[in-house]
PyMOL Python script that loads the backbone (N, CA, C, O; Angstrom):
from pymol import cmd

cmd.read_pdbstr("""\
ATOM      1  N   UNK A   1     -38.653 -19.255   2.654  1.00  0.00           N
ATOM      2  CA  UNK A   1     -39.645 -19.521   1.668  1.00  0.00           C
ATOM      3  C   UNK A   1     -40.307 -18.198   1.290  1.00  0.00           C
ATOM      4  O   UNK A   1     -40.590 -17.373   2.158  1.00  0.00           O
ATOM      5  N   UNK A   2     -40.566 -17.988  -0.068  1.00  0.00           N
ATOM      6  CA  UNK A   2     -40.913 -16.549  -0.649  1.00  0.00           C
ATOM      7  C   UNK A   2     -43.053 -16.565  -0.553  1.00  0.00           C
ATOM      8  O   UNK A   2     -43.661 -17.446  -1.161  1.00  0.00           O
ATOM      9  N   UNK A   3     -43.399 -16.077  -0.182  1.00  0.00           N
ATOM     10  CA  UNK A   3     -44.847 -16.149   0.193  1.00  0.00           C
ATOM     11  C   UNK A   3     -45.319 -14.681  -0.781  1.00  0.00           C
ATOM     12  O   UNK A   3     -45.018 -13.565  -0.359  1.00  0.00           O
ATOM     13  N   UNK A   4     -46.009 -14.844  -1.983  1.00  0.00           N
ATOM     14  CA  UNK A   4     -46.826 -13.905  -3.078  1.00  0.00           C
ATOM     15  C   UNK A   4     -47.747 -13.601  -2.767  1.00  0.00           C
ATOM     16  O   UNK A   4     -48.324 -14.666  -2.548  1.00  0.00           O
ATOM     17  N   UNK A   5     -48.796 -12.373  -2.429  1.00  0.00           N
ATOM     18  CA  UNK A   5     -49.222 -12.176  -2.139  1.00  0.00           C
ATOM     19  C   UNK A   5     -50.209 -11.341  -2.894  1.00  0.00           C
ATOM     20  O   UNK A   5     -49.990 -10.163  -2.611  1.00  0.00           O
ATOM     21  N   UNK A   6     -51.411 -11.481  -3.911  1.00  0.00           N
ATOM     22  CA  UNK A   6     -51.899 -10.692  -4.655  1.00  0.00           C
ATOM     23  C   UNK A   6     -53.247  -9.930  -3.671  1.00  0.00           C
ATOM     24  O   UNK A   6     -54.200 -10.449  -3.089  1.00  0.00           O
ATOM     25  N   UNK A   7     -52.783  -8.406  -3.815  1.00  0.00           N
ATOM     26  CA  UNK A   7     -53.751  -8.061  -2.915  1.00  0.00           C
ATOM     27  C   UNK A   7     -55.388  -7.057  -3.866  1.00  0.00           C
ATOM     28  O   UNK A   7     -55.211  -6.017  -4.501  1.00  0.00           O
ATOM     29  N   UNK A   8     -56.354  -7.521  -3.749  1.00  0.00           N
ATOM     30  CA  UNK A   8     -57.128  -6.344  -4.492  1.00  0.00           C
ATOM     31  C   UNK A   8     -56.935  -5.293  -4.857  1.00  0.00           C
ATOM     32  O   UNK A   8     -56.684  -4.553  -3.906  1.00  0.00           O
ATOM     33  N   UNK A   9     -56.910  -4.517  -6.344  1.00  0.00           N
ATOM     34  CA  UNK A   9     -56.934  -2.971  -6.547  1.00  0.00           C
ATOM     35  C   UNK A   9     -55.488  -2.707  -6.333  1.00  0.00           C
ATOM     36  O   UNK A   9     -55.291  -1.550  -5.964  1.00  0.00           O
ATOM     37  N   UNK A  10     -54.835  -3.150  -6.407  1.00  0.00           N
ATOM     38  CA  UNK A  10     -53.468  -3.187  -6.598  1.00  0.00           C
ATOM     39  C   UNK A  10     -52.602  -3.969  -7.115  1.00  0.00           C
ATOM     40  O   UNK A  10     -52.328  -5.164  -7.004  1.00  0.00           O
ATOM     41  N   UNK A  11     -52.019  -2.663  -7.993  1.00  0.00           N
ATOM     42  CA  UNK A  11     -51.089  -3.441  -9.616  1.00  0.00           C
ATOM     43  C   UNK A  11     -49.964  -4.634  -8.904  1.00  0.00           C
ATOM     44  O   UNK A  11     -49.862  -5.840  -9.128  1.00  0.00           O
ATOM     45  N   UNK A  12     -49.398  -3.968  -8.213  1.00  0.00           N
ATOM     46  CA  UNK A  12     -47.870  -4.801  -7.441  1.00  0.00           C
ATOM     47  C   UNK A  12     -48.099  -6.123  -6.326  1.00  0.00           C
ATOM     48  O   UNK A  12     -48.634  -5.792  -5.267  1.00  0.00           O
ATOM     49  N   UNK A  13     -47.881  -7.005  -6.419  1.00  0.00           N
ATOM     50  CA  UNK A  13     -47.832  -8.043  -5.562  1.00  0.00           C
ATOM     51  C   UNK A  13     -46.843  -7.858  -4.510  1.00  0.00           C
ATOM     52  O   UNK A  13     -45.689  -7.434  -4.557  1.00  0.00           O
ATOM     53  N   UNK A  14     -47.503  -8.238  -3.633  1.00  0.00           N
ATOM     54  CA  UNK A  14     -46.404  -8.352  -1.454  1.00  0.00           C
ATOM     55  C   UNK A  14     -45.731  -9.194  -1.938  1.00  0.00           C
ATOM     56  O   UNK A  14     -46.277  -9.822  -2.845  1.00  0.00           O
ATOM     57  N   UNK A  15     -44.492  -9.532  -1.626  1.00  0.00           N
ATOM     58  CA  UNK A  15     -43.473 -10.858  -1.438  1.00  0.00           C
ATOM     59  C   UNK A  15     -43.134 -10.672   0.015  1.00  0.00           C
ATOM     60  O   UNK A  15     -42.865  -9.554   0.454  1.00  0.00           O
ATOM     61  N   UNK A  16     -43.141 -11.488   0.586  1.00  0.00           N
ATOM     62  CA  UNK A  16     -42.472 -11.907   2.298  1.00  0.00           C
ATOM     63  C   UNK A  16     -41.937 -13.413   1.526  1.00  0.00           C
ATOM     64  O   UNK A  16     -42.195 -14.358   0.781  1.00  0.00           O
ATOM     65  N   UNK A  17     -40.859 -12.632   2.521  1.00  0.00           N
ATOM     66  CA  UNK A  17     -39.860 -13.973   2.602  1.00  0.00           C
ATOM     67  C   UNK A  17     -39.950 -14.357   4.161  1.00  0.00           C
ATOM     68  O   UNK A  17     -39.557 -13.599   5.047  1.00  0.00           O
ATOM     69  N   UNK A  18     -40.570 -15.755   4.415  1.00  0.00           N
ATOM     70  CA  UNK A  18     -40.821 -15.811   5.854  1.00  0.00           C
ATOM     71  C   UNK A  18     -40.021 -17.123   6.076  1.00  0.00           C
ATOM     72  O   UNK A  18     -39.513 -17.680   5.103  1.00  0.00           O
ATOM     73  N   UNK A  19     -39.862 -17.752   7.623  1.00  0.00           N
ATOM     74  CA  UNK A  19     -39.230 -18.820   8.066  1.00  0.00           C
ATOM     75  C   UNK A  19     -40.137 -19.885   8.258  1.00  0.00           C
ATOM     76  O   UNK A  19     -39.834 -21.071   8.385  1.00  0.00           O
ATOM     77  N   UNK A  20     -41.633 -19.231   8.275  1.00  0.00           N
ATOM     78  CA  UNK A  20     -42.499 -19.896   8.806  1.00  0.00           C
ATOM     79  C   UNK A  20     -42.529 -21.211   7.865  1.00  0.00           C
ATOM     80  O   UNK A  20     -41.814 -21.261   6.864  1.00  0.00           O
ATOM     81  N   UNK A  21     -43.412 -22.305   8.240  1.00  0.00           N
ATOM     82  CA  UNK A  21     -43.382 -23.845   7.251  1.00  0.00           C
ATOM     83  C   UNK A  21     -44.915 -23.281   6.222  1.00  0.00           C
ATOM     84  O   UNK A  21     -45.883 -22.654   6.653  1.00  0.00           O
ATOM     85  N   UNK A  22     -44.739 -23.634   5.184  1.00  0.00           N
ATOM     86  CA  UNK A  22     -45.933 -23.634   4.747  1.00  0.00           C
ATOM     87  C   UNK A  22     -46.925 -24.145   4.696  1.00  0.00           C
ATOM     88  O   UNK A  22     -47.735 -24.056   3.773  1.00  0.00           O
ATOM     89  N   UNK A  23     -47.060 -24.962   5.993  1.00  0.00           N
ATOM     90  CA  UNK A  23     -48.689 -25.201   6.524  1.00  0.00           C
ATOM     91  C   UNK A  23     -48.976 -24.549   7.668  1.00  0.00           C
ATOM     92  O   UNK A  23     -49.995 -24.645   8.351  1.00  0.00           O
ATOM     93  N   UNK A  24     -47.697 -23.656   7.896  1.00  0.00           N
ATOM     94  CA  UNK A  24     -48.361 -22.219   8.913  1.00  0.00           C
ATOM     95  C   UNK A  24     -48.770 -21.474   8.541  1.00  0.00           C
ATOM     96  O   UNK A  24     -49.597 -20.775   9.128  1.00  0.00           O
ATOM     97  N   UNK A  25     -48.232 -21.252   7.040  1.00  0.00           N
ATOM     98  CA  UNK A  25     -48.837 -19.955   6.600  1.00  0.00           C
ATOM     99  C   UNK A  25     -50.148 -20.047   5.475  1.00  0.00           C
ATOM    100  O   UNK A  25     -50.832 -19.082   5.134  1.00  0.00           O
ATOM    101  N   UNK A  26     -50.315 -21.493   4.985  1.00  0.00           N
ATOM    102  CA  UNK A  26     -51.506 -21.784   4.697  1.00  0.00           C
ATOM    103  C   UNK A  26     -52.545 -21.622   5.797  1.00  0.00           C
ATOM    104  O   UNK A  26     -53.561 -20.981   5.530  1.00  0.00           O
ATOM    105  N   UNK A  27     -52.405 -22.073   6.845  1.00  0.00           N
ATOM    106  CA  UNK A  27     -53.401 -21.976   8.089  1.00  0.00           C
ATOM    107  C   UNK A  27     -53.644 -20.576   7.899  1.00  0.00           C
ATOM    108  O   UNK A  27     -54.680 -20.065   7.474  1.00  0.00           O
ATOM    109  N   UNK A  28     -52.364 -19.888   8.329  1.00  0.00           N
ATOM    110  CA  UNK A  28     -52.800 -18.526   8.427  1.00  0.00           C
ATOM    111  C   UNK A  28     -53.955 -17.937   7.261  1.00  0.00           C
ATOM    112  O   UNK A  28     -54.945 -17.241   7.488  1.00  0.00           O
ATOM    113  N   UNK A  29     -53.560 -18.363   6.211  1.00  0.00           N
ATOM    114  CA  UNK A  29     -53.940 -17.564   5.143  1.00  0.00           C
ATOM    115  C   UNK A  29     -55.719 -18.271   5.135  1.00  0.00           C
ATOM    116  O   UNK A  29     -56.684 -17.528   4.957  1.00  0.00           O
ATOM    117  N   UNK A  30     -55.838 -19.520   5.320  1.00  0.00           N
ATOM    118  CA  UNK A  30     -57.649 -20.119   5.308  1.00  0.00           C
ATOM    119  C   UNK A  30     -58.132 -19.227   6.875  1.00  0.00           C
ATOM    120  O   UNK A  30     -59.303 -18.846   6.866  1.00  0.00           O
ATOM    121  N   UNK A  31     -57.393 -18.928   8.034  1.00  0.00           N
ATOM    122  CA  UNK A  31     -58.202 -18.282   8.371  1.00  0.00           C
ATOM    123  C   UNK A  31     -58.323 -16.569   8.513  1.00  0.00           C
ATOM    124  O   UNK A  31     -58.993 -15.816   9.220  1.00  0.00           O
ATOM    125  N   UNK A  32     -57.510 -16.426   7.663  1.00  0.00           N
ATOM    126  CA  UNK A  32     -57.343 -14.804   7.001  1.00  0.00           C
ATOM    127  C   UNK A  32     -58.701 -14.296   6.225  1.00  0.00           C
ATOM    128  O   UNK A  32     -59.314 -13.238   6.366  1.00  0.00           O
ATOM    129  N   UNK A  33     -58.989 -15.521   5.270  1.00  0.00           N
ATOM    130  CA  UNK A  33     -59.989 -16.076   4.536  1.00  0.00           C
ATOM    131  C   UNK A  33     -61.565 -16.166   4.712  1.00  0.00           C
ATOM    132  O   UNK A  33     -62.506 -16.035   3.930  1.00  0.00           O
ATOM    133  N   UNK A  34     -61.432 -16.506   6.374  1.00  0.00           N
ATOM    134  CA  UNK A  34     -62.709 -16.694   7.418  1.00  0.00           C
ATOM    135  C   UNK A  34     -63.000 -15.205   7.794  1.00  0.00           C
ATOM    136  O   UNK A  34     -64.210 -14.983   7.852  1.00  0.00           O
ATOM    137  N   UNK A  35     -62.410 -14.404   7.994  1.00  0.00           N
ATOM    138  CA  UNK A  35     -62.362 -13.379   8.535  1.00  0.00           C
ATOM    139  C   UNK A  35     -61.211 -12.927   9.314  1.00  0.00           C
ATOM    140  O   UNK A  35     -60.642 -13.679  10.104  1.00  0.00           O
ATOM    141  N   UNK A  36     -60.725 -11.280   9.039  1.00  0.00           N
ATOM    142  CA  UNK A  36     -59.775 -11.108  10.129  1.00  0.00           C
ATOM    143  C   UNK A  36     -58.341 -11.138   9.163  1.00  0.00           C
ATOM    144  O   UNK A  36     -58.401 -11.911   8.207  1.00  0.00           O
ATOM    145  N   UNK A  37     -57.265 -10.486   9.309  1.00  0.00           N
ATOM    146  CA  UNK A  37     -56.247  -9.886   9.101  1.00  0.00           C
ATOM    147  C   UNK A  37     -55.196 -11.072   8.822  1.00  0.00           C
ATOM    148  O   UNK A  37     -55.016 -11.943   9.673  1.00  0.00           O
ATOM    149  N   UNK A  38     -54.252 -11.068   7.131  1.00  0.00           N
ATOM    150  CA  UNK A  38     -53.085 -12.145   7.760  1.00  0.00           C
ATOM    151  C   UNK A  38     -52.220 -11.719   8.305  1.00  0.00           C
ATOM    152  O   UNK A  38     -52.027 -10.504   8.272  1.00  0.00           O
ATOM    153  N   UNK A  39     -51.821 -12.126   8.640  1.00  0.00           N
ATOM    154  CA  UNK A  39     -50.418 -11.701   9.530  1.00  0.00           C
ATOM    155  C   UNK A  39     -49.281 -12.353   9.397  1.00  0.00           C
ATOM    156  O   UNK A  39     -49.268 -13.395  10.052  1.00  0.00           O
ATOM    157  N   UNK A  40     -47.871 -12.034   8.515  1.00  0.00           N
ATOM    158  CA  UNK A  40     -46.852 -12.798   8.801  1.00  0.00           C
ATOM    159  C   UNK A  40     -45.651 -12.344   8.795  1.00  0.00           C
ATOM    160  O   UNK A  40     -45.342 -11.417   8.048  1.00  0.00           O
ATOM    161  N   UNK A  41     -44.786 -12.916   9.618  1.00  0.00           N
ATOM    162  CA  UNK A  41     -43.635 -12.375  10.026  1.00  0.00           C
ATOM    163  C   UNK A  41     -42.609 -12.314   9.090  1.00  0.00           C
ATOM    164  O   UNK A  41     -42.525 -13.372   8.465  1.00  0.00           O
ATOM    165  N   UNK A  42     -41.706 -11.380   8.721  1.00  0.00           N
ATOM    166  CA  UNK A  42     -40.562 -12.053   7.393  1.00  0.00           C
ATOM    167  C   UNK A  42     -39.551 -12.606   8.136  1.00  0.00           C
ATOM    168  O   UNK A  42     -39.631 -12.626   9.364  1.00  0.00           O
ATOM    169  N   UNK A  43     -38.470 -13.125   7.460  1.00  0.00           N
ATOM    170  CA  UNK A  43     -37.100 -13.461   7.901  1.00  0.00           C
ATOM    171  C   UNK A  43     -36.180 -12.426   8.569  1.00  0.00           C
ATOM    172  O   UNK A  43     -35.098 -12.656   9.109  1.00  0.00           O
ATOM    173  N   UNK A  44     -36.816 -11.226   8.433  1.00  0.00           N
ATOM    174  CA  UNK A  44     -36.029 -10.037   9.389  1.00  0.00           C
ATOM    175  C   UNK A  44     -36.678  -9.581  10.599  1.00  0.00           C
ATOM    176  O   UNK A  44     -36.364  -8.675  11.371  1.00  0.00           O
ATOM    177  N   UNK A  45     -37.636 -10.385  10.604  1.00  0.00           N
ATOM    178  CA  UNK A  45     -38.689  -9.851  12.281  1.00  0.00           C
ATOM    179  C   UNK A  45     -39.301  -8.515  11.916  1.00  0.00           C
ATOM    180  O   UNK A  45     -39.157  -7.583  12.708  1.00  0.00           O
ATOM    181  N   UNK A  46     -40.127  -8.296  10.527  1.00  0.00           N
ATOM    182  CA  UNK A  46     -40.918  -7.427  10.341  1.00  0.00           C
ATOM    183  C   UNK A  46     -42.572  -8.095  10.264  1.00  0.00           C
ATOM    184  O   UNK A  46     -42.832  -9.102   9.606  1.00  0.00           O
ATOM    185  N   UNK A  47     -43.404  -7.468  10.916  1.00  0.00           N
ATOM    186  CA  UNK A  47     -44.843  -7.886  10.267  1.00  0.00           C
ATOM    187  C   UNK A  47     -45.305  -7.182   9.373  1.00  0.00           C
ATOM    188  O   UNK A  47     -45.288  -5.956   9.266  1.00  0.00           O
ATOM    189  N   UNK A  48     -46.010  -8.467   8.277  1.00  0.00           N
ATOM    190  CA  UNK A  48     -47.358  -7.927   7.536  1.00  0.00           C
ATOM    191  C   UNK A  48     -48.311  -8.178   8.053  1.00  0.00           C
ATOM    192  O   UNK A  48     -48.346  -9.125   8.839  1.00  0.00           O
ATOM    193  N   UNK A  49     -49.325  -7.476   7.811  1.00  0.00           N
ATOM    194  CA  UNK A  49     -50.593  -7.345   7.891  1.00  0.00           C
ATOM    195  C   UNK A  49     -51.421  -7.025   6.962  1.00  0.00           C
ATOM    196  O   UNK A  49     -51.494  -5.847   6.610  1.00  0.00           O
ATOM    197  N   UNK A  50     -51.987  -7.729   6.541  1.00  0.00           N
ATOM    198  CA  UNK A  50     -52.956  -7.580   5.024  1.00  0.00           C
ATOM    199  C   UNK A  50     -54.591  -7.763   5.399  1.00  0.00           C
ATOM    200  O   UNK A  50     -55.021  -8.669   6.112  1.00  0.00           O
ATOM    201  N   UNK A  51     -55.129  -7.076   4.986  1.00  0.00           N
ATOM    202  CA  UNK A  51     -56.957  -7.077   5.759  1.00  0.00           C
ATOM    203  C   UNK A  51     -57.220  -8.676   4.847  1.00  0.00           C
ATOM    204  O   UNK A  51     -56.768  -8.931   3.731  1.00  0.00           O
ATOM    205  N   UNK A  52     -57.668  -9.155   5.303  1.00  0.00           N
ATOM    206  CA  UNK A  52     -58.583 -10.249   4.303  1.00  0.00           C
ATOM    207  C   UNK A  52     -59.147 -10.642   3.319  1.00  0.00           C
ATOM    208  O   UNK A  52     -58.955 -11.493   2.450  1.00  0.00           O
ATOM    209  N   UNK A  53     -60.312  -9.474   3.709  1.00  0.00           N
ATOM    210  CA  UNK A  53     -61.221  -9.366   2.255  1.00  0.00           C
ATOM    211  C   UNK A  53     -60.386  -8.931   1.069  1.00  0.00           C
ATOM    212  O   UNK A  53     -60.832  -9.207  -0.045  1.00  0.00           O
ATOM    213  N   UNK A  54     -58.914  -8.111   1.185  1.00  0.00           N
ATOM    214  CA  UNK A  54     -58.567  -7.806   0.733  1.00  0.00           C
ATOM    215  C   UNK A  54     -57.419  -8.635  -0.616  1.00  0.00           C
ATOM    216  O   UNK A  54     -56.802  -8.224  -1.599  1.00  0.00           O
ATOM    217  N   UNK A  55     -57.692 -10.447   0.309  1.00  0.00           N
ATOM    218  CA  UNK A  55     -56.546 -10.941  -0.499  1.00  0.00           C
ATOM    219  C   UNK A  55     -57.223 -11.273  -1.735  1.00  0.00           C
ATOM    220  O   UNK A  55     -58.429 -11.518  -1.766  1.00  0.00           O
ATOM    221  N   UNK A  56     -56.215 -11.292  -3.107  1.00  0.00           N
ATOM    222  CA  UNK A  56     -56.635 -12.048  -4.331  1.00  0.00           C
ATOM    223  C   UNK A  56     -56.188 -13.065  -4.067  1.00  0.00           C
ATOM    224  O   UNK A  56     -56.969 -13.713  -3.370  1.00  0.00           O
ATOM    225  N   UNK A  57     -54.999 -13.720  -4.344  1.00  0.00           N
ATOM    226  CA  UNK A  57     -54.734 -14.772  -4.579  1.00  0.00           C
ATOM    227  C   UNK A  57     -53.251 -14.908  -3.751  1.00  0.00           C
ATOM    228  O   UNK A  57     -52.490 -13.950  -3.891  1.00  0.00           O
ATOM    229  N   UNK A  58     -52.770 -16.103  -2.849  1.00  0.00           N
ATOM    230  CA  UNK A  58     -51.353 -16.343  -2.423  1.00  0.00           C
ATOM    231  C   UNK A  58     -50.892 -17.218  -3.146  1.00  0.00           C
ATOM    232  O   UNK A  58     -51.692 -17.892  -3.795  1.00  0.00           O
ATOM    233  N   UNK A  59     -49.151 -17.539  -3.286  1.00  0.00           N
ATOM    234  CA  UNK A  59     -49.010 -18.466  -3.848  1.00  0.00           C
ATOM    235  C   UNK A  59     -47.815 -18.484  -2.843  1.00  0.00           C
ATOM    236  O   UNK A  59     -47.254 -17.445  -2.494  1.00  0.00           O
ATOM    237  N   UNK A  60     -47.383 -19.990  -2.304  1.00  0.00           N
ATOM    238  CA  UNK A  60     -46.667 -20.441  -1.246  1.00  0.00           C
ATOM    239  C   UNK A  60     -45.509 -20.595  -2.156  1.00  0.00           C
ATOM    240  O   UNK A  60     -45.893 -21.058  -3.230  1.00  0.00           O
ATOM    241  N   UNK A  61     -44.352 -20.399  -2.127  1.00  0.00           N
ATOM    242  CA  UNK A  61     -42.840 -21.531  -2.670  1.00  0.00           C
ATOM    243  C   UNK A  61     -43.042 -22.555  -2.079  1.00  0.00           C
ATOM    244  O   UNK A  61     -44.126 -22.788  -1.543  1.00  0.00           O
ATOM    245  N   UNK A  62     -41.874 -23.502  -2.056  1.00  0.00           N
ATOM    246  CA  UNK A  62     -41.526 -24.214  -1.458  1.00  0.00           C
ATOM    247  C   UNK A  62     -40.792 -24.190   0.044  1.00  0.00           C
ATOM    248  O   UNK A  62     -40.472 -23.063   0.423  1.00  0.00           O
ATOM    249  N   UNK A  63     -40.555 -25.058   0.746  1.00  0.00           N
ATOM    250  CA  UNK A  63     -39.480 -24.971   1.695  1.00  0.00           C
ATOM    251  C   UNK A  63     -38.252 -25.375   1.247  1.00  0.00           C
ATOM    252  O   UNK A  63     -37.363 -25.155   2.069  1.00  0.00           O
ATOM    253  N   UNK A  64     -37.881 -25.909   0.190  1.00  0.00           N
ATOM    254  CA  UNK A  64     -36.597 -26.596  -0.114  1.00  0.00           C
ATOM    255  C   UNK A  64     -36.013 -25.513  -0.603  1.00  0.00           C
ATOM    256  O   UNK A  64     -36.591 -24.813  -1.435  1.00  0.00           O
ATOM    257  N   UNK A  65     -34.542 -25.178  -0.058  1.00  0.00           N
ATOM    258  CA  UNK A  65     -33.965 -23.933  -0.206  1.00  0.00           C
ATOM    259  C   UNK A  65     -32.810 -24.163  -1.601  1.00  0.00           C
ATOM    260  O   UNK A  65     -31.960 -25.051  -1.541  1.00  0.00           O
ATOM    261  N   UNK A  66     -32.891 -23.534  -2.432  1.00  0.00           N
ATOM    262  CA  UNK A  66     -32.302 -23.518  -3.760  1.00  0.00           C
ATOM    263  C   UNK A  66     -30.533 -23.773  -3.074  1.00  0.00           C
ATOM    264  O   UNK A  66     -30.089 -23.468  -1.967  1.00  0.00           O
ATOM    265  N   UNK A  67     -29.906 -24.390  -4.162  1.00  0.00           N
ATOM    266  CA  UNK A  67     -28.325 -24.942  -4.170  1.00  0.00           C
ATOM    267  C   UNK A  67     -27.814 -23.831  -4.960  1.00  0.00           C
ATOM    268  O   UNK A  67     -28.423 -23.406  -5.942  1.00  0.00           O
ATOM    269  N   UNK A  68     -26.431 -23.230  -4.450  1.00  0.00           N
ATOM    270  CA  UNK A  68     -25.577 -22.322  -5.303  1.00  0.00           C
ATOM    271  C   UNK A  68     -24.540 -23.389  -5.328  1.00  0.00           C
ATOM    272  O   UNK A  68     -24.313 -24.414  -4.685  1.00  0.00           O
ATOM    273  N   UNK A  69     -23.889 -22.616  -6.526  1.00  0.00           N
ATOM    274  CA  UNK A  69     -22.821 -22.645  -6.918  1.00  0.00           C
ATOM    275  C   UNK A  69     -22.248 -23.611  -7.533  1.00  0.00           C
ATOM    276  O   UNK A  69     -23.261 -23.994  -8.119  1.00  0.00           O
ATOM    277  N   UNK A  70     -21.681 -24.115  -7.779  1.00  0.00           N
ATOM    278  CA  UNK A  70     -20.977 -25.706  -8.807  1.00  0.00           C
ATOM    279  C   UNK A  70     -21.443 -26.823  -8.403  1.00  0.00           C
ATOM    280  O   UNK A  70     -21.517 -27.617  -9.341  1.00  0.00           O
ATOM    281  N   UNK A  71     -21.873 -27.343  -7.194  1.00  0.00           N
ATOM    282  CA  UNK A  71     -22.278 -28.291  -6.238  1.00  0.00           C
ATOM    283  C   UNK A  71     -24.415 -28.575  -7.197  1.00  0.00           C
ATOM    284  O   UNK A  71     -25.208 -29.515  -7.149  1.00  0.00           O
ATOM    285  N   UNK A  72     -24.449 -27.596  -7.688  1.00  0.00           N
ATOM    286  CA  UNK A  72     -25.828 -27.826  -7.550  1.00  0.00           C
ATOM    287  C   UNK A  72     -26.660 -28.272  -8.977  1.00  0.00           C
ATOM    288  O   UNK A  72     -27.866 -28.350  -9.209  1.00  0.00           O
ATOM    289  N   UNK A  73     -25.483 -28.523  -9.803  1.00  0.00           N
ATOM    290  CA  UNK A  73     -25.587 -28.973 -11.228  1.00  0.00           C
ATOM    291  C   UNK A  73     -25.675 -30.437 -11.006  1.00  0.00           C
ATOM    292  O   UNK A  73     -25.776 -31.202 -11.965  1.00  0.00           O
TER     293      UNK A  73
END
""", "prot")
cmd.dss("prot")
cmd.show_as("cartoon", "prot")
cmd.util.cbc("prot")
cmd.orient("prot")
C-alpha cells in the first residue's frame, strides 16, 4: 500500500510503500499527530521518520493490490 506523505515547507511529497494495514498506519499517523515522530517501515525494511509537527497532510491507498495483465479487464 503506497502511504503520501505531505510534509511542511516542502515542494515534494514522501511516498512509502509499506506492508503495514492501514489502520496501523492511521494509528501511527493520529498519534504522530499527538506528539512525537511517525515512523514507518517500507516494503524493503527501510525507516521513515518524519517529526510531527511537521506533517501536512497523509493520504492512505488502499490495501487491495492492483490486477495486471489480461486477467484484470
Amino acid at each position: 500500500m503506497d502511504v503520501t506523505i505531505g510534509v511542511q515547507n516542502l515542494p515534494r511529497e514522501v511516498v512509502v510503500e509499506t506492508e503495514e494495514s492501514a489502520d496501523a498506519v492511521a494509528t501511527a499517523v493520529k498519534k504522530a499527530l499527538t506528539g512525537g515522530p511517525l515512523e514507518l517501515t517500507d516494503s524493503r525494511g527501510r525507516r521513515v521518520i518524519i517529526p510531527g509537527e511537521a506533517i501536512g497532510y497523509v493520504e492512505i491507498g488502499s490495501e487491495e493490490q492492483r490486477k495486471v495483465g489480461f486477467g484484470a479487464v
